[in-house]
C-alpha positions in Angstrom: -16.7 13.1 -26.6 -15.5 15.3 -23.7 -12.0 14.8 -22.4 -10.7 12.5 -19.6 -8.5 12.1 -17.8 -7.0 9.5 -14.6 -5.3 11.6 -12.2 -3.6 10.4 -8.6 -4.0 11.9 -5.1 -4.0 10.4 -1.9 -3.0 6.9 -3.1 -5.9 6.6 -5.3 -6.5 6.6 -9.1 -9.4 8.9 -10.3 -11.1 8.8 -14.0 -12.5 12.7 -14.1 -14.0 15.0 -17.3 -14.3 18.2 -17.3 -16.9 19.8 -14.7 -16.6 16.9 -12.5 -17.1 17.2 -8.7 -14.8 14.5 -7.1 -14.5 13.2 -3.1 -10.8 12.5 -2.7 -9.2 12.2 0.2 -8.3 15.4 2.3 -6.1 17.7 0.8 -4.3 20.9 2.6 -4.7 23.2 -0.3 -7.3 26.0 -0.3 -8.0 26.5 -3.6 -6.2 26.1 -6.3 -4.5 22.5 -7.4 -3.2 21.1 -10.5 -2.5 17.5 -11.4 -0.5 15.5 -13.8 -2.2 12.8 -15.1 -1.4 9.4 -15.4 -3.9 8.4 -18.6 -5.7 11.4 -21.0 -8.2 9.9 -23.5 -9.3 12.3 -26.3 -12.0 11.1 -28.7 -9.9 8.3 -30.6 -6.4 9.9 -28.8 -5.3 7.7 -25.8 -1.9 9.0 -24.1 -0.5 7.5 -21.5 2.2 8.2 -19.4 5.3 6.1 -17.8 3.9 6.9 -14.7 3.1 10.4 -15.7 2.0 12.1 -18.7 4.8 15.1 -19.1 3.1 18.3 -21.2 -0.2 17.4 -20.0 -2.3 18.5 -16.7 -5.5 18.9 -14.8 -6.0 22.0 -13.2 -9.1 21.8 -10.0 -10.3 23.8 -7.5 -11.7 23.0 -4.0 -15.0 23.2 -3.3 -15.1 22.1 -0.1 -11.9 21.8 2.0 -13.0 19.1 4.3 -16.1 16.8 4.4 -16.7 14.2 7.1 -18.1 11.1 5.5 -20.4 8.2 6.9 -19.1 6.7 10.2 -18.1 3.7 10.0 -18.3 1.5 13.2 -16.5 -1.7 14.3 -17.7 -3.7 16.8 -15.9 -7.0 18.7 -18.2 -8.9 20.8 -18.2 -12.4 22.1 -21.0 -14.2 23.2 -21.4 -15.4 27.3 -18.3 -13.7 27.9 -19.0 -10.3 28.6 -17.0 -8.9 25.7 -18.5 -6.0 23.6 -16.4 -3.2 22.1 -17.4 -0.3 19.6 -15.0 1.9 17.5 -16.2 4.6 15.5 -14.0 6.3 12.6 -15.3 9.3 10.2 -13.0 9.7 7.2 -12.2 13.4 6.4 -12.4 14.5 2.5 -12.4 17.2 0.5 -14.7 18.1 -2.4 -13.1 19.0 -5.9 -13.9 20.3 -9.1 -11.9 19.6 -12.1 -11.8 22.9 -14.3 -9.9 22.2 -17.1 -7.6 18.9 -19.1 -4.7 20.2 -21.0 -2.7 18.2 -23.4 
């Protein structure tokens, strides 16, 4: 069983292996990033950190720098009186891979 590993960025928790590509949200580095994680899982190892797991880390590297996702749209419209208004929002993300889990 291949190591994993829960790792935090941009408010959200993410359960990653080795060779993974993850969507998280935008990040303002180019290439190379490196995580501390919060949970590592190693076969029948489990480590987990108070929040942070101190000699461990998961080193990434963008793939993409930024992705637009879907867009989402919101819409307010009430019937017979004339009231109809659409938003539109596209999230921006970026596209990583997780290299390597050190313990």
């Amino acid at each position: 069983m291949a190591k994993r590993a829960v790792i935090l960025t941009g408010g959200k928790q993410y359960l990653v292996t080795e060779g993974d590509e993850v969507e998280v949200e935008k990040l303002n580095s180019d290439k190379k990033l490196s995580f501390q994680p919060l949970l590592v899982i190693d076969g029948e190892k489990v480590s987990v950190g108070k929040p942070f797991i101190d000699n461990a880390s998961v080193s990434a590297e963008v793939v993409e720098a930024e992705v637009l996702t879907d867009k989402v749209v919101a819409i307010r419209y009430k019937a017979k009186k004339r009231v109809k208004k659409v938003r539109g929002h596209r999230q921006r993300k970026s596209v990583i891979k997780i290299t390597k889990i050190t313990q």
